[in-house]
C-alpha positions as CSV (number, residue, x, y, z in Angstrom):
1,X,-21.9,47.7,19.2
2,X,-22.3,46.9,15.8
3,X,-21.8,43.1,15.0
4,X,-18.3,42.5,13.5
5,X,-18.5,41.6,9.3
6,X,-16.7,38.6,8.3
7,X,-13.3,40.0,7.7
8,X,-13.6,40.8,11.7
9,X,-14.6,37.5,12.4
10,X,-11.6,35.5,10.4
11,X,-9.1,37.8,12.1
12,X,-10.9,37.4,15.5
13,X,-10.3,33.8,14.8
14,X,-7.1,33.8,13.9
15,X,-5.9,35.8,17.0
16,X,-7.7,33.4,19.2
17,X,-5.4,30.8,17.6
18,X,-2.7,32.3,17.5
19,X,-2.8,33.6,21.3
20,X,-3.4,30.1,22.3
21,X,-0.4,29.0,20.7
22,X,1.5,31.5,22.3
23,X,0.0,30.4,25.7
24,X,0.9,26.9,25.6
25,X,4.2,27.6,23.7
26,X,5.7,29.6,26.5
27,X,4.2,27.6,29.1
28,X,6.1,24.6,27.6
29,X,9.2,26.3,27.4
30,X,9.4,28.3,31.2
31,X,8.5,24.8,32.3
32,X,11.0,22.9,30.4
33,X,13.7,25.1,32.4
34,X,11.7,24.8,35.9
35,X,9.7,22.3,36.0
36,X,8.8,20.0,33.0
37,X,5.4,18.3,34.3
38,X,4.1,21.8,35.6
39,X,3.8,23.1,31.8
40,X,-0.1,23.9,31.2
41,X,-0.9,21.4,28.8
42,X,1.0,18.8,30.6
43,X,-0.7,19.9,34.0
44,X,-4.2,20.0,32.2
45,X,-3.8,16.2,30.3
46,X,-2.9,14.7,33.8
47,X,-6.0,16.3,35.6
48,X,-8.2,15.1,32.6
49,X,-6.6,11.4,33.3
50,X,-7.1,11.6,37.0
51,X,-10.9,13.0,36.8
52,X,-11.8,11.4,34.0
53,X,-14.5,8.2,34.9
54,X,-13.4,5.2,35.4
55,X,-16.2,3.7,32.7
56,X,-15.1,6.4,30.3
57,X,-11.1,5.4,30.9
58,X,-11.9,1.9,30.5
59,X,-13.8,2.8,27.1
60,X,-10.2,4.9,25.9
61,X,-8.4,2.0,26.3
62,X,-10.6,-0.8,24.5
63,X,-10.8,1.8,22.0
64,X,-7.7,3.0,21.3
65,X,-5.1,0.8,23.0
66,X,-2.3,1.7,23.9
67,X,-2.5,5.0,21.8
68,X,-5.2,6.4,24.6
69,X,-2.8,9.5,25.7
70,X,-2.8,10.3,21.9
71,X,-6.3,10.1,21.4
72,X,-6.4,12.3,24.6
73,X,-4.1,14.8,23.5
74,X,-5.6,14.9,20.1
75,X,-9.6,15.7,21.9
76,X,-7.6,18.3,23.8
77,X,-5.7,19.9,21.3
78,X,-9.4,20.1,19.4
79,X,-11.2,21.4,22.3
80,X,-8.6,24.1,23.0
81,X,-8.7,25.1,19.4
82,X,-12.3,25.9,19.9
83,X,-11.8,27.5,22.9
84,X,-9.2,29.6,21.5
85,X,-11.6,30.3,19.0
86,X,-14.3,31.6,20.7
87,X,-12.0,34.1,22.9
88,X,-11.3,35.7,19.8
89,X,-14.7,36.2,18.4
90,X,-15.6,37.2,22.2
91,X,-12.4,39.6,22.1
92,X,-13.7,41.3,19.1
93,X,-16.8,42.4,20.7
94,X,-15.9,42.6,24.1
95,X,-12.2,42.8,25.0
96,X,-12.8,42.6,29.2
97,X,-14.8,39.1,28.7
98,X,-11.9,37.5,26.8
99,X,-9.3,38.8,29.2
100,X,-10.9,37.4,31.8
101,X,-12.0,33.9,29.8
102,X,-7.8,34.3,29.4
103,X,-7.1,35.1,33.2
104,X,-9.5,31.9,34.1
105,X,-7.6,29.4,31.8
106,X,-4.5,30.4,33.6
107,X,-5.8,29.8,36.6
108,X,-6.9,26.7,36.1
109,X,-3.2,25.5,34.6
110,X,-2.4,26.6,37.5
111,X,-4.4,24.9,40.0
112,X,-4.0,21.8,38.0
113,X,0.0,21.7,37.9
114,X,0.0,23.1,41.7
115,X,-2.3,20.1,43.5
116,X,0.3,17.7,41.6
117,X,1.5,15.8,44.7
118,X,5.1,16.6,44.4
119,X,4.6,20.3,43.2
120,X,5.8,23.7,44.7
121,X,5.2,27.4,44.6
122,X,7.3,26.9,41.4
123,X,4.8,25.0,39.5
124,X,2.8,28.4,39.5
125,X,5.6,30.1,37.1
126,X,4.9,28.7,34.1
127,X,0.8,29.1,33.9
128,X,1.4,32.3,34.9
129,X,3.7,33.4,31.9
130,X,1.7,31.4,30.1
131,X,-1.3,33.8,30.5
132,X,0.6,37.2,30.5
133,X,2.2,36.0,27.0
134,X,-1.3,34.6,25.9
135,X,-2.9,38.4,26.9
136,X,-0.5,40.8,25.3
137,X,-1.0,38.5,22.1
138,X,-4.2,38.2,22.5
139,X,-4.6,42.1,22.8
140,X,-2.3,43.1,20.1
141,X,-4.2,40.6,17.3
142,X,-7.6,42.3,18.6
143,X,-6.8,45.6,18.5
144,X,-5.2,45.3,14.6
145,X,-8.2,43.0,14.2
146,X,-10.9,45.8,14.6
147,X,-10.4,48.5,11.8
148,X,-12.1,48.6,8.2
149,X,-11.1,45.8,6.3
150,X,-8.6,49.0,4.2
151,X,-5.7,47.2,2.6
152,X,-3.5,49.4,5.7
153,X,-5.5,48.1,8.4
154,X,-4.7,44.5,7.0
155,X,-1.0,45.0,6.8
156,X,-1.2,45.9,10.0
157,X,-3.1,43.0,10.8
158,X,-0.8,40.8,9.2
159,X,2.3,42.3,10.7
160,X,1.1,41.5,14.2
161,X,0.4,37.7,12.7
162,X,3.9,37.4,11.6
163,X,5.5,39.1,14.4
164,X,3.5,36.7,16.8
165,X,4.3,33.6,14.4
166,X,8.1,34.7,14.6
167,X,7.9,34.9,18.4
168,X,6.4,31.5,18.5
169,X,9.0,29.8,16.6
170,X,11.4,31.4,18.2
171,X,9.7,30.0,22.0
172,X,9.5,26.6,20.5
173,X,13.2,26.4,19.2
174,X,14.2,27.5,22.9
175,X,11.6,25.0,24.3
176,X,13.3,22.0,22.3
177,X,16.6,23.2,23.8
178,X,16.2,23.2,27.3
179,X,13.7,19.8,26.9
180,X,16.8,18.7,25.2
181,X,19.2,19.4,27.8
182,X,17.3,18.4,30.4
183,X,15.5,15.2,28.7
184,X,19.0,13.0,29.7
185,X,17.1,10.3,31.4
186,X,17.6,8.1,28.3
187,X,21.1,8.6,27.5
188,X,21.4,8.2,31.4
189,X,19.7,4.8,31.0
190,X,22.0,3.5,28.4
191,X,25.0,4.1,30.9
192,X,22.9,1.8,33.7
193,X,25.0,-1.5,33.8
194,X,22.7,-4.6,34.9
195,X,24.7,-6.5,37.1
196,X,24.1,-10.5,37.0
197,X,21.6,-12.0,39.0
198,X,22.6,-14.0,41.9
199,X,19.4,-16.4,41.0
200,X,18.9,-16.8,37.1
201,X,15.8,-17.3,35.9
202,X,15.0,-20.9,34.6
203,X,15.8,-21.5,31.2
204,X,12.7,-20.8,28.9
205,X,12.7,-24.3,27.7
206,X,11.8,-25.9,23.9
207,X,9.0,-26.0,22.6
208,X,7.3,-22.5,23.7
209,X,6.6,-21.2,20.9
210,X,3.8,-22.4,18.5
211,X,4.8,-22.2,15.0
212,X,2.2,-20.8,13.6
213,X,2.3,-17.3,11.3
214,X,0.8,-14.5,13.0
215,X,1.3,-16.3,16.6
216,X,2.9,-13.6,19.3
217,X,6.5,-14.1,20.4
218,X,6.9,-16.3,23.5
219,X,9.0,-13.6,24.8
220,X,7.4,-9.9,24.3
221,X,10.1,-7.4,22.8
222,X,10.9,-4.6,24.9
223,X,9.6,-2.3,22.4
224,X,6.1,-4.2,21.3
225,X,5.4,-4.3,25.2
226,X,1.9,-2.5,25.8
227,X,1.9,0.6,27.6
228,X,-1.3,1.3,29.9
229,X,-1.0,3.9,32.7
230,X,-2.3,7.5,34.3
231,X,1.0,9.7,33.2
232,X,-0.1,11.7,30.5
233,X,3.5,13.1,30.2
234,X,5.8,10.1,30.8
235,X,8.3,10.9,34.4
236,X,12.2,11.7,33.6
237,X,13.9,10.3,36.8
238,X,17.0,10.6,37.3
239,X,18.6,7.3,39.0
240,X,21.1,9.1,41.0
241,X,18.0,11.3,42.4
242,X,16.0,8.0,42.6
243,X,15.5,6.8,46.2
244,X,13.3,4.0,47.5
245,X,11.2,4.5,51.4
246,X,9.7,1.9,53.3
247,X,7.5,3.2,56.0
248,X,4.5,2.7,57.6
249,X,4.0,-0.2,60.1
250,X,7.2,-1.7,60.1
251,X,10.1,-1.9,63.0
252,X,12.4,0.9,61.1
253,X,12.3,2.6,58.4
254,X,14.1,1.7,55.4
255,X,15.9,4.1,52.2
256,X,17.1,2.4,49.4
257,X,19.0,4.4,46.9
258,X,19.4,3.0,43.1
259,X,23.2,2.2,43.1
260,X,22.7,0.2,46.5
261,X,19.5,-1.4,44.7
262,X,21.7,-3.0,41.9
263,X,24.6,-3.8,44.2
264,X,21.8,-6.1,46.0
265,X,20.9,-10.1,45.8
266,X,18.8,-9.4,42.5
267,X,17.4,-12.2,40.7
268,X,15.9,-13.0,37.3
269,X,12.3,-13.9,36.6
270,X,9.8,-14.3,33.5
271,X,6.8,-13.1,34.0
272,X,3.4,-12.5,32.1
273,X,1.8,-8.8,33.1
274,X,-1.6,-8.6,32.6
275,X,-3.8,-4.7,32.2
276,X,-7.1,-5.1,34.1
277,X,-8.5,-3.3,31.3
278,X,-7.6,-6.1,29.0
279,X,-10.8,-7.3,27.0
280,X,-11.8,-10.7,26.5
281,X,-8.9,-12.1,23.8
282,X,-6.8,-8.7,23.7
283,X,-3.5,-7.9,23.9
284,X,-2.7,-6.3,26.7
285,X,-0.7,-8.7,28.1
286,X,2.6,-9.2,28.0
287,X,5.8,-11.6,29.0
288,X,9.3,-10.9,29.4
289,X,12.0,-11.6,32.1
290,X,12.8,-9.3,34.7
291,X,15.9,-8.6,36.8
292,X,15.4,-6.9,40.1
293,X,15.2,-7.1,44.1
294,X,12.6,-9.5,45.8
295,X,10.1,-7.1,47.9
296,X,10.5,-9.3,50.7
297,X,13.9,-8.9,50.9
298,X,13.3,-5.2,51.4
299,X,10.2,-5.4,53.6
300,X,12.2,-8.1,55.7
301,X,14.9,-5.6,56.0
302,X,11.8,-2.6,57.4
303,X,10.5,-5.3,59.8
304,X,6.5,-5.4,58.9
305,X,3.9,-5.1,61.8
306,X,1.6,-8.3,62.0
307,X,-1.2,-6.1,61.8
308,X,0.2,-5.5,58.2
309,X,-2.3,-6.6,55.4
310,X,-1.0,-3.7,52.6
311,X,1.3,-2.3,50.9
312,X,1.0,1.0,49.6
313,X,3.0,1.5,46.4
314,X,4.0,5.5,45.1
315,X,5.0,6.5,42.1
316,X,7.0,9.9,41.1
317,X,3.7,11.4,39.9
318,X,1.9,10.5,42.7
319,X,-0.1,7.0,40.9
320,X,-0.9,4.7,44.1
321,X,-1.7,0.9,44.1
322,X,-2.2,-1.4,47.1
323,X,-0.9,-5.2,47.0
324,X,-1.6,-7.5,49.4
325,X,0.7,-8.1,51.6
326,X,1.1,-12.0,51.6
327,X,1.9,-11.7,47.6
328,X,4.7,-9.9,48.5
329,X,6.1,-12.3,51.2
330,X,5.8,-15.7,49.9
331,X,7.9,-17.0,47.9
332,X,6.4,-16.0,44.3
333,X,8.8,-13.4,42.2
334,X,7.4,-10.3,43.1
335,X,10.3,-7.9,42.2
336,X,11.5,-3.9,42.4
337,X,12.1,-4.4,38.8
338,X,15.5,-2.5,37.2
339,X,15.7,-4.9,34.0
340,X,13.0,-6.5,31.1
341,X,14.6,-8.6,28.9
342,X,18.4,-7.8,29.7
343,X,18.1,-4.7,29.5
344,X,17.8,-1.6,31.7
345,X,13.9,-0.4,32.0
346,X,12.7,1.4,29.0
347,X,11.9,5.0,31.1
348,X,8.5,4.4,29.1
349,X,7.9,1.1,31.1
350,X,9.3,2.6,34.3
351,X,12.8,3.7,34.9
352,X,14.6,2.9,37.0
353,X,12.1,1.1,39.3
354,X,9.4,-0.6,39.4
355,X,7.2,-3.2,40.7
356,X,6.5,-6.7,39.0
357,X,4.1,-9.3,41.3
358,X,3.2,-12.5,39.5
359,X,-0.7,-13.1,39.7
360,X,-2.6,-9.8,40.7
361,X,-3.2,-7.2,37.8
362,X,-1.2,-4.3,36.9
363,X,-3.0,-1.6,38.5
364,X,-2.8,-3.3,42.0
365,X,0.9,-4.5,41.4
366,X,3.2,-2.7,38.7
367,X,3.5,0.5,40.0
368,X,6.1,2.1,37.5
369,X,8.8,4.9,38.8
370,X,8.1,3.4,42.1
371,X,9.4,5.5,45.1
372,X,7.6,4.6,48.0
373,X,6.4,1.5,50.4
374,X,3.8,2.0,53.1
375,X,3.0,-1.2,54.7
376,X,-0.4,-0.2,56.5
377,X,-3.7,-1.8,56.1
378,X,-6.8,-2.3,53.3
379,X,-9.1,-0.7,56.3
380,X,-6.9,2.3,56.4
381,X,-5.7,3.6,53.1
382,X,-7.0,3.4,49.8
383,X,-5.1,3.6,46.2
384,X,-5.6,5.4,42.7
385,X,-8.0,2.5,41.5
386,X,-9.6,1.6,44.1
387,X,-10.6,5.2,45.3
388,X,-13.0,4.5,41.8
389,X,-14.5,1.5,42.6
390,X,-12.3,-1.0,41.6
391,X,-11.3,-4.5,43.4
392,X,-8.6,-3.6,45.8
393,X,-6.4,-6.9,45.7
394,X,-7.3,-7.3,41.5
395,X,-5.9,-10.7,41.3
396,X,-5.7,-12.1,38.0
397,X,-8.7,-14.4,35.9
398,X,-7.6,-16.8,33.5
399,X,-8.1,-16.0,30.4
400,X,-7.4,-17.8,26.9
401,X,-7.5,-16.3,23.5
402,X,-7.2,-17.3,19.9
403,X,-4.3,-15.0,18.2
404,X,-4.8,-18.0,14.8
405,X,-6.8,-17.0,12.6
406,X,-8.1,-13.7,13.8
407,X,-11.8,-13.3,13.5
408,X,-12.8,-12.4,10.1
409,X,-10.3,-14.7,8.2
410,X,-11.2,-16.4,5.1
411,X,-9.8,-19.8,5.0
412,X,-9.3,-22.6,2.3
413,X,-11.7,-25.9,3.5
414,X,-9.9,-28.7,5.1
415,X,-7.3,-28.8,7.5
416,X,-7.3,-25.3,9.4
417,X,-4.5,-25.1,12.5
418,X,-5.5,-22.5,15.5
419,X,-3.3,-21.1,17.7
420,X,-3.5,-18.9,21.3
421,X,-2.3,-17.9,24.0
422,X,-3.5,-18.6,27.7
423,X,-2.7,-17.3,31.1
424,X,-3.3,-17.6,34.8
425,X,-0.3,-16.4,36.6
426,X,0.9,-18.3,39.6
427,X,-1.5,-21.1,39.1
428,X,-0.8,-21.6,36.3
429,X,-2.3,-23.1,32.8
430,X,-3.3,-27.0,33.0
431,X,-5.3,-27.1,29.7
432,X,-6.4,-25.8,27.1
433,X,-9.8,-26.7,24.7
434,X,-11.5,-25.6,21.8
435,X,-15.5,-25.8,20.3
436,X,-16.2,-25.3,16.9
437,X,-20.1,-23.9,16.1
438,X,-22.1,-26.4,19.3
439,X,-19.5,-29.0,18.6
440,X,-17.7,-31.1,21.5
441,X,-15.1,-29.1,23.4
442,X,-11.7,-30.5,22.4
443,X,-8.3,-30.6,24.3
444,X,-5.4,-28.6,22.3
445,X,-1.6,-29.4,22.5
446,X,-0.1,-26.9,25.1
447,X,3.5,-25.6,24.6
448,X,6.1,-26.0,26.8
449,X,6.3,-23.6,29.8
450,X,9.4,-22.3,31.9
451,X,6.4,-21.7,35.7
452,X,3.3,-21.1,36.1
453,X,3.6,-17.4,36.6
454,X,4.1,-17.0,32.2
455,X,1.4,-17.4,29.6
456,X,1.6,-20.5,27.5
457,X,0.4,-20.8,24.0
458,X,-1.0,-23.9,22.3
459,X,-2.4,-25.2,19.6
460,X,-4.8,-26.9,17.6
461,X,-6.1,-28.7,14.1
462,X,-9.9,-28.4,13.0
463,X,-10.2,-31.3,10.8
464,X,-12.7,-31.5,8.3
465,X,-13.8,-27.8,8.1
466,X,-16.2,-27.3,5.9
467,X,-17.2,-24.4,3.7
468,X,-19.4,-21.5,5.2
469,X,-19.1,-18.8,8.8
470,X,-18.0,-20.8,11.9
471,X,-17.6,-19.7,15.4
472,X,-14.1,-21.0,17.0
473,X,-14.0,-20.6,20.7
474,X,-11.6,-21.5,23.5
475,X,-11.3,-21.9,27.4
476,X,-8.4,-22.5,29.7
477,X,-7.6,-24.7,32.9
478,X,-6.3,-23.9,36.1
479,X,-5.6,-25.4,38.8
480,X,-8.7,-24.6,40.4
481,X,-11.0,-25.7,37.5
482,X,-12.3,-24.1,34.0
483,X,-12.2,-20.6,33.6
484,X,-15.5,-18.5,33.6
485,X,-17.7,-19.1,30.9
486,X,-19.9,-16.3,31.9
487,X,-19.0,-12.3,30.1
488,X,-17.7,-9.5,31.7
489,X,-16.6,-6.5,31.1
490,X,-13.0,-5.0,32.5
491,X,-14.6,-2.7,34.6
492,X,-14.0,-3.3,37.9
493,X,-12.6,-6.7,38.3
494,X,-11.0,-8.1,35.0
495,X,-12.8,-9.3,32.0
496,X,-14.0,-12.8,31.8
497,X,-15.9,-15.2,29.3
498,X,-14.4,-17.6,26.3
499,X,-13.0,-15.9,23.6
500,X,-14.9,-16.5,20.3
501,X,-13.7,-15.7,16.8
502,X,-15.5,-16.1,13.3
503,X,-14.4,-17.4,9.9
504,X,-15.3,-17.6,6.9
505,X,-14.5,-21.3,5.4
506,X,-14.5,-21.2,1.4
């Protein structure tokens, strides 16, 4: 067979496009009205998340933050436009190979949105509509794709590209219906009444925030919060479908639905949440106060086994963590979360449940659309994390940064005030000190603090600063001692090392 001229090739291109569209269009919408995370590009994004390296995951997130799902859908919407691409220069000289390139990326939406853990036969329906509306598509674009470049066989071409745009529009104003009708989960949430706390939490006193421009609130706003987990498509649950089991080794089992969750002994907390993937002087971290059910209350209610050392947290998407079990039976404020700063959980940060446990990082602790408790054992389960190498009980390091001036500042000689943030959550932040160049180290002034399970900022004034590029450092106290001076990376255990920034003093 002759190789296809140019005009070929464009048009070949363009129907590869334009049957991918079609694909993940239709697939979106059939899964909107069956089931949302079963849609193919939802089903592929979460299998990228889960496969994906740990190293490479932990390189998203120092890159990108907390806008790593968009720089994955972004590399995925790229590599499926190539794909598409290729299946329609492959089409154009052989039709069978592109069917069955077709057929295969079906199957593997498919397989991807069937082995999600709470998935049935009916996560098949929409990959497979998805690849019967991707064919005929497909087919009709090729076969108007292949005459002589005569000004006929391009209006025919053309028709086909308007009558498949047309379609396409008309899929994704359908889509945004039913995701519409069935997206309810947040005007659900703003019916959610948070009841008062039986056990307030104490009153964030004076004096906790440094007053310094650019320094973080002492208090994290709901909506400046940082987002760092494995849902590529974030869960819609429904409170009145949301239920709570405790199993495992325990004396009975225990089911906990969401209206008998708030009509329990909740108390209030504030509490700093730290991401294991947080570099050294980040910002993922991040305090608020939280209203929900002590885990021991729950767990005291199941009866746990003394052979008990674990507790296996679920989410709805099937994310795992394990938590020691001690941290959730002492008497620190480790909470089935409803609330974050007086209000209902944004469905984001997990509504309408989730775990909060003072001192151990996220991904051991704040399981989000939590649905399930198995109290078992480290030698006998593992969790999402730790199946990839990472520290099983994750407590947290302390860590101290400067937020005042950021590195890179240009500042006026003189007087220069510094300002950070510190953590070490349930021990708790003794002091705080700060080197300029070799210098002496130097105590700061520490804010006032409501418990040692919150960060607490301080600061400092560099006298006598002279003109020319300066490293500022810093290192916080514990109870135990200093923190770390030696440099690690995230991966697997929590970063560690002083945080150093450099300025420019003119």
């Amino acid at each position: 067979m002759a190789a296809p001229g140019r005009a070929h090739c464009g048009r070949a291109t363009l129907a590869g496009l334009l049957a991918a569209t079609v694909f993940f269009l239709l697939g979106w919408a059939s899964a909107a009205l069956l089931d949302p995370p079963a849609a193919p590009h939802a089903a592929l994004g979460a299998t990228v998340v889960d496969l994906a390296p740990a190293g490479l995951k932990d390189w998203a997130i120092a890159t990108f933050g907390t806008a790593d799902k968009v720089a994955l859908a972004v590399v995925m919407v790229t590599v499926c436009a190539v794909l598409a691409v290729a299946i329609g220069l492959l089409g154009i000289r052989h039709l069978p190979w592109a069917t069955a390139a077709v057929c295969l990326l079906t199957a593997v939406c498919a397989v991807c949105a069937l082995t999600r853990p709470d998935a049935d036969l009916v996560a098949l329906v929409p990959s497979a509509l998805a690849g019967v509306a991707g064919l005929l598509a497909l087919h009709l674009l090729l076969q108007r794709a292949g005459g002589a470049a005569a000004p006929g066989d391009r209006r025919r071409f053309l028709t086909g590209v308007g009558a498949t745009i047309a379609v396409s529009a008309l899929v994704a104003a359908v889509g945004s219906l039913l995701t519409r009708s069935h997206s309810v989960t947040e005007a659900v949430r703003e019916q959610v009444q948070v009841p008062e706390p039986v056990d307030d939490a104490p009153p964030i006193p004076p004096g906790t925030q440094v007053e310094l421009a650019g320094m973080p609130p002492f208090v994290t706003p709901n909506e400046d919060f940082y987002r760092v987990d494995t849902a590529f498509v974030v869960p819609q649950v429904d409170p009145q479908d949301w239920q709570l089991r405790v199993h495992g080794l325990v004396d009975q089992e225990v089911r906990l639905t969401f209206d008998e969750l708030l009509d329990a002994a909740l108390v209030a907390a504030t509490i700093t949440v730290t991401c294991v993937s947080n570099t050294v002087g980040g910002d993922l971290a991040g305090n608020a106060t939280w209203i929900g059910l002590p885990v021991r209350d729950v767990l005291a209610r199941a009866g746990v086994d003394p052979s008990a050392d674990m507790v296996l947290s679920r989410s709805v998407d099937g994310f795992t963590a394990s938590t020691p079990l001690p941290v959730l039976t002492d008497d620190r404020d480790a909470l089935l979360a409803v609330a974050m700063n007086g209000e209902p959980l944004p469905v984001e940060h997990g509504f309408p449940v989730r775990m909060v446990v003072p001192g151990l990082y996220g991904y051991v602790s704040a399981t989000k659309w939590v649905t399930e408790l198995e109290v078992t054992r480290f030698a006998d389960a593992t969790a999402y994390w730790t199946d990839r190498g990472w520290d099983p009980r994750g407590p947290i390091k302390t860590a101290c940064r400067i937020d005042v001036p950021r590195s890179g500042s240009e500042l006026p000689a003189g007087s220069v005030p510094i300002g950070g943030t510190a953590w070490a959550q349930h021990r708790g932040v003794d002091r705080v000190q700060v080197q300029v160049d070799e210098g002496p180290w130097q105590d700061a002034d520490l804010a006032a603090t409501p418990g040692v399970d919150t960060w607490r900022q301080w600061s400092f004034t560099w006298d006598g600063a002279h003109p020319g590029r300066h490293a500022v450092r810093c290192r916080a106290w514990d109870a135990t001692g200093v923190q770390t001076e030696h440099t690690a990376p995230p991966l697997p255990n929590g970063a560690s090392g002083y945080h150093v920034v450099s300025v420019l003093i003119s």
